[in-house]
C-alpha positions in Angstrom: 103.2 -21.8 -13.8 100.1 -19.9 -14.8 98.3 -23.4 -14.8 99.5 -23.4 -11.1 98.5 -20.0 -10.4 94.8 -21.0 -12.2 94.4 -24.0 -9.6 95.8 -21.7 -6.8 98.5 -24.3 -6.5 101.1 -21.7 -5.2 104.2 -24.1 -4.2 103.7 -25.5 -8.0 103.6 -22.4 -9.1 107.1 -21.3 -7.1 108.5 -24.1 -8.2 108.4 -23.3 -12.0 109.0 -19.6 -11.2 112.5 -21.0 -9.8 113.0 -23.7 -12.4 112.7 -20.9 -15.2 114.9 -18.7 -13.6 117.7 -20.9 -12.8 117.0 -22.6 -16.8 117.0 -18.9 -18.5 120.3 -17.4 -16.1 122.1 -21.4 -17.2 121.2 -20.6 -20.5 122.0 -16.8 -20.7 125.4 -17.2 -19.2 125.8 -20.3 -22.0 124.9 -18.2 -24.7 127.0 -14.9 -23.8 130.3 -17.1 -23.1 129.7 -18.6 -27.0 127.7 -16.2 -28.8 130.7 -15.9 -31.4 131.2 -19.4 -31.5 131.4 -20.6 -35.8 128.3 -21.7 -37.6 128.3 -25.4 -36.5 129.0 -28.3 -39.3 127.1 -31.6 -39.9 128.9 -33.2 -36.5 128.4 -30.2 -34.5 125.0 -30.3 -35.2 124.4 -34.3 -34.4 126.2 -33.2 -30.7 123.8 -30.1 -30.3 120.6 -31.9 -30.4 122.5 -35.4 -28.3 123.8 -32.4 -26.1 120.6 -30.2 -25.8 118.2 -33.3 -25.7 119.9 -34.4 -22.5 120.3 -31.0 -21.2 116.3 -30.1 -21.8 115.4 -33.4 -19.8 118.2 -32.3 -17.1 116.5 -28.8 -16.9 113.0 -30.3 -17.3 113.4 -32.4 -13.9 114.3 -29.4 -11.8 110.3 -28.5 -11.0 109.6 -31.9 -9.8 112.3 -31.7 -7.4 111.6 -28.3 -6.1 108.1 -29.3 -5.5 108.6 -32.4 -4.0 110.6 -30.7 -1.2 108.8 -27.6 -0.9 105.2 -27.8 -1.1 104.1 -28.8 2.8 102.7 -32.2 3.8 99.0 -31.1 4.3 99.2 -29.6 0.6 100.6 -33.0 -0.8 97.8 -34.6 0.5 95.1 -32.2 -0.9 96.1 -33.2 -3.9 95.1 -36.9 -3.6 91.3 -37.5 -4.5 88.4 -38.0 -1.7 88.4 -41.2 -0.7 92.1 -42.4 -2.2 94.3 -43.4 0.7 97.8 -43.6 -1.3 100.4 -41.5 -1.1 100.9 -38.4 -3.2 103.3 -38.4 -6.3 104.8 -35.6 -5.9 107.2 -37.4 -3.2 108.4 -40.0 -5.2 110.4 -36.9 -7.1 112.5 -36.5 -3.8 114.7 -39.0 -5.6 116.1 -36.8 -8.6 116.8 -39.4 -10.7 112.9 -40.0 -10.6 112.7 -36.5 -11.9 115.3 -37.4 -14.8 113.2 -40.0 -15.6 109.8 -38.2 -15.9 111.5 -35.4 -17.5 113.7 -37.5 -20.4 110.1 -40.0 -20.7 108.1 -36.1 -21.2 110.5 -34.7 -23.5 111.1 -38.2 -25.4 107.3 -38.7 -25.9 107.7 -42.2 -24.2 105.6 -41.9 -21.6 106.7 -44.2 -18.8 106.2 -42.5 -15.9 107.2 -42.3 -12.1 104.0 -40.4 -11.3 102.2 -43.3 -10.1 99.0 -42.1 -9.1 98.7 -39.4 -12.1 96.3 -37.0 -10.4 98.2 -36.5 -7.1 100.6 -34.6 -8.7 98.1 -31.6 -9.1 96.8 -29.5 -12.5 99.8 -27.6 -12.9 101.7 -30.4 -12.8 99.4 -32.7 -14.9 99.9 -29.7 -17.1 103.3 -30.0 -17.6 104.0 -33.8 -18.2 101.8 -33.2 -21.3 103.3 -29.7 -22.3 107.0 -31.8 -21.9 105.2 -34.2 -24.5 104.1 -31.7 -27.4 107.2 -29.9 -27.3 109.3 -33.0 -27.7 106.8 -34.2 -30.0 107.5 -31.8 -32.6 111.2 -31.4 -31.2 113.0 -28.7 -29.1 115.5 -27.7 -32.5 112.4 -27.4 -34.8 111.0 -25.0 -32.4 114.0 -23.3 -32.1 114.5 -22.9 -35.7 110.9 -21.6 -35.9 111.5 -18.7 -33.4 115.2 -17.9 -33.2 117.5 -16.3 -35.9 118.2 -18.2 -38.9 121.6 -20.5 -38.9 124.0 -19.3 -42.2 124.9 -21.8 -44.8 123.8 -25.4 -44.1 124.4 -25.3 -40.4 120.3 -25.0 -40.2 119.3 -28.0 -42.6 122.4 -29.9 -40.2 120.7 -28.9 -37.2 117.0 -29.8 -38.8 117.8 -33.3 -39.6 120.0 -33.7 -36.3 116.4 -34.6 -34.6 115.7 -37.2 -37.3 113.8 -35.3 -40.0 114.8 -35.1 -43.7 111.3 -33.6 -45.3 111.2 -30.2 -46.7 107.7 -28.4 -46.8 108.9 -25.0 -47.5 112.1 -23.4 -49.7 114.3 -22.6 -46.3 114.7 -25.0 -43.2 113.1 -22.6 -41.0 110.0 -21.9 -43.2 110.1 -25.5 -43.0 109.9 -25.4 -39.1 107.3 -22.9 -39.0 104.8 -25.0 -41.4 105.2 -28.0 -38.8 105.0 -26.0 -36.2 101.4 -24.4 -37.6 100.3 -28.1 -38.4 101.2 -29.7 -35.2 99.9 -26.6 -33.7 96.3 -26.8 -35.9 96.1 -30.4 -35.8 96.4 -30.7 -31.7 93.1 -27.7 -31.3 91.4 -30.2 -33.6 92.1 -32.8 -32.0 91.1 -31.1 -28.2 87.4 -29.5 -30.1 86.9 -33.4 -31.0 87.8 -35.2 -27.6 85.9 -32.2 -25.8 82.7 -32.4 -27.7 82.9 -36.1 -27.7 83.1 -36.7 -24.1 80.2 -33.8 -23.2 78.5 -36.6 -25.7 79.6 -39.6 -23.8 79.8 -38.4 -20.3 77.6 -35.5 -19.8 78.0 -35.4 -15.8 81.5 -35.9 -16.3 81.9 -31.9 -15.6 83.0 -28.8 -17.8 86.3 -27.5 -16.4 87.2 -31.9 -16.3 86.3 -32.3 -19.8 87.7 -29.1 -21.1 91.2 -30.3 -19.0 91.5 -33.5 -20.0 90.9 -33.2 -24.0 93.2 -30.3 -24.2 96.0 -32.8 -22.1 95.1 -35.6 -24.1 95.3 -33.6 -27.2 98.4 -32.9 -26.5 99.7 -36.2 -25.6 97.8 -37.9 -28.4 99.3 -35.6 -31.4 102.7 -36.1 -29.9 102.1 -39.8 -29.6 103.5 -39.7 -25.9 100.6 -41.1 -23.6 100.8 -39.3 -20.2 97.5 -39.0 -18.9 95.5 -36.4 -16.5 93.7 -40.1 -14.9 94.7 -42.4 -12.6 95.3 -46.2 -14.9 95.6 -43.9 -18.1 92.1 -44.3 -20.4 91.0 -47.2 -18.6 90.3 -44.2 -16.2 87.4 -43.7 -17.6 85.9 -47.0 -17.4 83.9 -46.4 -20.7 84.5 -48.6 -23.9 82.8 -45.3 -25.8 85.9 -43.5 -24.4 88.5 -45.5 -25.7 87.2 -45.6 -28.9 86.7 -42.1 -28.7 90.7 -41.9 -28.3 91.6 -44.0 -30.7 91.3 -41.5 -33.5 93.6 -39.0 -31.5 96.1 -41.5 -31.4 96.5 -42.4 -35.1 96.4 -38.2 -36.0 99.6 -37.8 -34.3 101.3 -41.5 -36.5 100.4 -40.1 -39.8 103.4 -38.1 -41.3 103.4 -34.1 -41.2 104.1 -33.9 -44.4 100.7 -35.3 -45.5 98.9 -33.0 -43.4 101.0 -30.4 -45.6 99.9 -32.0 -49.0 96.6 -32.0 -48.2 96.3 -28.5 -47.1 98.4 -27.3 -50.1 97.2 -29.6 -52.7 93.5 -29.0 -51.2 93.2 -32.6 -51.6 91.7 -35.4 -48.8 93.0 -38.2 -51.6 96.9 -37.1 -50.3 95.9 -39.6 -47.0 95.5 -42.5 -49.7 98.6 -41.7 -51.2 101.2 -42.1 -49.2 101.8 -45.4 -49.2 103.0 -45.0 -45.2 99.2 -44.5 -44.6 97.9 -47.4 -46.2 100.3 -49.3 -44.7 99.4 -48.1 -40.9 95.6 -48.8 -41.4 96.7 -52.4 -42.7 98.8 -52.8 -39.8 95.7 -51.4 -37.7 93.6 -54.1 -39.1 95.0 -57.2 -39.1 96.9 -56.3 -35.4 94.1 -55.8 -33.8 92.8 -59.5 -35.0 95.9 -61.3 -34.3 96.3 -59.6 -31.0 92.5 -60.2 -30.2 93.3 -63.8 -30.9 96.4 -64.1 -28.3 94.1 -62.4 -25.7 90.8 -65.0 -26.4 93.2 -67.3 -25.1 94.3 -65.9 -22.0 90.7 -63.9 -21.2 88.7 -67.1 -22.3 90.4 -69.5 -19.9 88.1 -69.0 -16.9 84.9 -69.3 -18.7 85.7 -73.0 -20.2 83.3 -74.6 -18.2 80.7 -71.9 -18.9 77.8 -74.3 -20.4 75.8 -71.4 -22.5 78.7 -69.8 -24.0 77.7 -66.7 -22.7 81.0 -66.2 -20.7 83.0 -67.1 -23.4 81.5 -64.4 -25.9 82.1 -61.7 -22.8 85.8 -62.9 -23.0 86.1 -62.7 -26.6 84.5 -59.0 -26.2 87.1 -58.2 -23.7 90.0 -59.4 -25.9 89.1 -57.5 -28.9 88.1 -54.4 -26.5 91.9 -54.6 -25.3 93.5 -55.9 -29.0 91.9 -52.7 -30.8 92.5 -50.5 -28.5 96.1 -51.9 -27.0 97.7 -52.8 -30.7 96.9 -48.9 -32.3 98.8 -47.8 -28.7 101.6 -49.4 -29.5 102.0 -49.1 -33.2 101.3 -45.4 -33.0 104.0 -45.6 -29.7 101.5 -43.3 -27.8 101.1 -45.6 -24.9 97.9 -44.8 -23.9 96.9 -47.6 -21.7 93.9 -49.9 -21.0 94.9 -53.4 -20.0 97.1 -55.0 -17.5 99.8 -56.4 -19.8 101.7 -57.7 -17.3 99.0 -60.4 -16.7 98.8 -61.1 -20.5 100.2 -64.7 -22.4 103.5 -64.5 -23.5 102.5 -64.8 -27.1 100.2 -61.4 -26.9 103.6 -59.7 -24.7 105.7 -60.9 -27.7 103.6 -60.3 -30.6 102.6 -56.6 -29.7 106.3 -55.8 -29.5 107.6 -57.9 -32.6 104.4 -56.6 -34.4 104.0 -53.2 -33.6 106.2 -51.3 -31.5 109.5 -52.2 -33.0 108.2 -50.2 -36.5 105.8 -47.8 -35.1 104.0 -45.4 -37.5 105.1 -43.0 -40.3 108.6 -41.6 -40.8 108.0 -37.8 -40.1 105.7 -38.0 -37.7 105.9 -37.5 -34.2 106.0 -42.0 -33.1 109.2 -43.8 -31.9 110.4 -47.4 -33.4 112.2 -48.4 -36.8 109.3 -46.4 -38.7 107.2 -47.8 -41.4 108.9 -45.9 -44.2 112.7 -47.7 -43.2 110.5 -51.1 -43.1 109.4 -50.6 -46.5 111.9 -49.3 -47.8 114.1 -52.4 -46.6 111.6 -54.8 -47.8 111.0 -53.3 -51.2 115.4 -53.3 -51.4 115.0 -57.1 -50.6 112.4 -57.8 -53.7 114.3 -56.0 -55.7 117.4 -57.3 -55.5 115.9 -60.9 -56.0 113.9 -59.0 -59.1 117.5 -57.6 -60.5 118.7 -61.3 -60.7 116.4 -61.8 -63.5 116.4 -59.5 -65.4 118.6 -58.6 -68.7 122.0 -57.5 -68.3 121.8 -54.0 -69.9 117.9 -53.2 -68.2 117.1 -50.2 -66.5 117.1 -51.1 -62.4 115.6 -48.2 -61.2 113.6 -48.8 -57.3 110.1 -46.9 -57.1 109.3 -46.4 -53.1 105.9 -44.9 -52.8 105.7 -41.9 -55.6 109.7 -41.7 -56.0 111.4 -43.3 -58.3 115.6 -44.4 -57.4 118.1 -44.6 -60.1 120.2 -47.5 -58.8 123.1 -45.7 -57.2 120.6 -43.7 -55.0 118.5 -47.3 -54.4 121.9 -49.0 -52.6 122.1 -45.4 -50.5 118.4 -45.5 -49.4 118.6 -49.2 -48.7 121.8 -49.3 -46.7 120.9 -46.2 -44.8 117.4 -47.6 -43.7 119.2 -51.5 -43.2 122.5 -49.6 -40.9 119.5 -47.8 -38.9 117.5 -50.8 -38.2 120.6 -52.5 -37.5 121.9 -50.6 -35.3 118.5 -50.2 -33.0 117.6 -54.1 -33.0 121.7 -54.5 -31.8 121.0 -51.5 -29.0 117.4 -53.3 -28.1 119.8 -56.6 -27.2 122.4 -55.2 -25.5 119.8 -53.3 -23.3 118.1 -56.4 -22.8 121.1 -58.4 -21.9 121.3 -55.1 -19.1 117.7 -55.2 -17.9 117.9 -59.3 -17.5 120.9 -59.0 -15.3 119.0 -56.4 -13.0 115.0 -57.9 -13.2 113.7 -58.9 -9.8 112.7 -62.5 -10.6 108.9 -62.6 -10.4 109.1 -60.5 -14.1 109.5 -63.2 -17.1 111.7 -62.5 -20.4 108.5 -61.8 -22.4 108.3 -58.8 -19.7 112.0 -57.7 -20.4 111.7 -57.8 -24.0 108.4 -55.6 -23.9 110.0 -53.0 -21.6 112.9 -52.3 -23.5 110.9 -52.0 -26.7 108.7 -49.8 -25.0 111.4 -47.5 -23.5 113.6 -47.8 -27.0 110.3 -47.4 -29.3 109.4 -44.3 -27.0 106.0 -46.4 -26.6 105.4 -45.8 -23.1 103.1 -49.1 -22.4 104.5 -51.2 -19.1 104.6 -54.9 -18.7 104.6 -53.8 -14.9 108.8 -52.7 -14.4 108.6 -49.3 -14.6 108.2 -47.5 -11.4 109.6 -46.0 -8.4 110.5 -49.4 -6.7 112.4 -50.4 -10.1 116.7 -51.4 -9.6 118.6 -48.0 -10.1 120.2 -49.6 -13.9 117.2 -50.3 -15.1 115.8 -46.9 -14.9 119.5 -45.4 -16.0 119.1 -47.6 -18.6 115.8 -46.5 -19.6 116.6 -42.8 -19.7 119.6 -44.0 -22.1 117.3 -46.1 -24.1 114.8 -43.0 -24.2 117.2 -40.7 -24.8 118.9 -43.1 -27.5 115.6 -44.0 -29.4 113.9 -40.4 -29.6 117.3 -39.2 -31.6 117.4 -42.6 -33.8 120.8 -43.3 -32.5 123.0 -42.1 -34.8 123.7 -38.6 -32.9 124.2 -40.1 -29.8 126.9 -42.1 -31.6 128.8 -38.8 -33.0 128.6 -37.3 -29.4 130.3 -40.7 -28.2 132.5 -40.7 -31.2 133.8 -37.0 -30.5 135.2 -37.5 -27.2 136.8 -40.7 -27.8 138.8 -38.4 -30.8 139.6 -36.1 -28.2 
């Protein structure tokens, strides 16, 4: 609202002035009808954060709606750039399910959007797609636990690892929330000094009060890994190959796990990024992605230019493709969707390899990226190497598992593998069925590569588009998106326990 206000966008600003009061009188009247409700258990706890995930989106959607009906025409269409002729965003939220969707893709850090032309929606707005994205980056229950009373008992660490988090940086759960909260919190003004200065650098006649917006937005989206953007066509936007590389170390900042950043402050030590074997893992990804996917694209980029008898085409093409590799394969294995290339006009093999590739694992388990996470990968293929190992060695040896700098007696090995093999499991199973769903739905001209990369996008919380996504799109697929969303951003399993409790009742 006060974003609003600074723009002198009043009808914005109305509209979030409503949205918080009917959100704080739903929740007020909520919390005195069970304010001597029992310290919740492990199951309450998974149907809390299901619950209150789905009810922040709900909540969240109410401003887009308001503002679609009640800021007047001629405003609308101030808020479309000189010279643009299409028609504001803001209308397309007349639908509310469109403002479900934005909201649950905010919240869920995916990024797919129903905001087609970004900047027609106006600052505040802008504004709050990215706000939606930091919040949910770190999560609505950490933040919660960082400000509110503390829960009794255990019900805080249930609660705490309801949203998919199991590390401990401090003595008591909400210590613990508080140190992520300072982290994410430091990390992201980093992060907006760094894109700021760099594009004064880059673009000098870009403008102050742009440049100053747009690094503290992309800050934002960047350390959450969510990938809304202030500019129309995301960072191709800018039209400057010195920008997206610029944005490239924003995105990997928010795929490295918090609890690095926390060793490295504590410990005082820059060698804790070289530890973790989560790190060196993602850069190795990073590099020989980027390659592979550069060598899909050469294909597809390098067609044209066959004929081309000095070669000179050919090498342009070959720029191009690892221009969009690089820049397109650290997107979507960091699942911040940030944006740069038409991948609905890419080969199949490129569609197929970024998903099977990258955004199926993402980045580092306790960071802020969607997908199986790296740590679940290696922990399932170090489980698979060493049960071959165990076959050959003596009856009576020691079979203790070493994953990064832990050490597993065996007992606590078959736990860690079978939790990490049931979760990946259980996602690749929910990734079918949804595609099974979308296919049945897809207007024809989209192909199955395009199917498969939208649900891994929308399941991953990834947020790149084959082209589906969008205001035109069949009514189930976008329910099935804000399931998928809503599914991947709580890793299932609570979802499961919410489903689980009523079918007991």
């Amino acid at each position: 609202m006060l974003v609003s206000l600074l723009y002198q966008e009043w009808f914005s600003a109305l509209s979030f002035l409503i949205a918080g009061g009917i959100t704080v009188l739903a929740g007020g009247v909520s919390y005195k009808l069970n304010e001597n409700a029992p310290e919740p258990q492990r199951h309450h706890a998974m149907i809390v954060a299901a619950l209150g995930w789905a009810a922040t989106a709900f909540f969240g959607a109410i401003p887009f709606v308001l503002a679609a009906y009640i800021t007047p025409e001629a405003v609308l269409e101030s808020f479309v750039p000189a010279g643009a002729t299409y028609q504001p965003s803001l209308l397309y939220f007349r639908d509310p399910l469109h403002a479900v969707f934005e909201s649950m893709s905010g919240y869920t850090t995916t990024g797919l959007t129903m905001s087609v032309r970004e900047p027609s929606v106006g600052h505040g707005f802008l504004w709050y797609r990215s706000q939606m994205q930091w919040i949910g980056g770190a999560g609505m229950i950490v933040l919660s636990l960082a400000i509110l009373r503390q829960p009794h008992g255990t019900s805080g660490l249930s609660l705490y690892e309801s949203e998919g988090r199991s590390e401990k940086l401090r003595p008591s759960i909400v210590g613990t929330a508080r140190a992520i909260w300072k982290i994410y919190v430091g990390v992201t003004a980093a992060v907006a000094v760094y894109l700021a200065v760099a594009t004064f650098l880059v673009q000098p006649g870009y403008g102050v009060e742009n440049t100053i917006f747009d690094a503290i937005n992309h800050a934002m989206t960047g350390q959450s890994t969510g990938g809304f953007s202030t500019l129309d066509d995301s960072i191709a936007g800018y039209d400057s190959y010195v920008m997206e590389l610029v944005h490239i170390p924003a995105m990997i900042t928010g795929a490295i796990s918090i609890p690095v950043y926390w060793g490295v402050l504590s410990k005082r030590d820059l060698k804790e990024f070289t530890r973790d074997p989560q790190v060196r893992m993602l850069f190795g990804f990073f590099a020989v992605g980027a390659l592979v996917l550069t060598a899909f694209l050469a294909r597809w980029v390098g067609v044209p230019y066959n004929g081309d008898p000095t070669g000179y085409l050919g090498r342009v093409a070959t720029s191009q493709a690892f221009r969009d590799g690089l820049f397109q394969y650290i997107s979507a294995q960091t699942t911040t969707g940030w944006q740069t290339s038409a991948i609905g006009d890419w080969n199949d093999g490129a569609v197929v390899f970024i998903v099977l590739g990258a955004m199926l694992l993402g980045g580092s388990a306790g960071a802020t990226v969607g997908g199986i996470k790296i740590l679940r990968g290696y922990i399932i293929g170090r489980g698979i190497i060493w049960e071959v190992s165990r076959v050959f060695l003596p009856k009576h040896a020691i079979e203790d598992l070493r994953i990064g700098q832990r050490t597993f007696k065996s007992d606590e090995a078959n736990d860690e593998i079978r939790a990490a093999a049931t979760f990946g499991f259980l996602y690749l199973l929910l990734l079918g069925v949804s595609l099974f769903v979308l296919l049945a739905v897809l207007p024809s001209e989209f192909t199955l590569a395009d199917a498969i990369f939208e649900v891994a996008t929308a399941q991953g919380t990834v947020g790149l588009s084959a082209g589906i996504t969008g205001p035109g799109m069949p009514v189930i697929a976008e329910v099935l998106f804000i399931f998928q969303m809503w599914m991947g951003r709580l890793e299932i399993i609570p979802i499961l326990v919410l489903v689980n409790s009523f079918l007991r009742r």
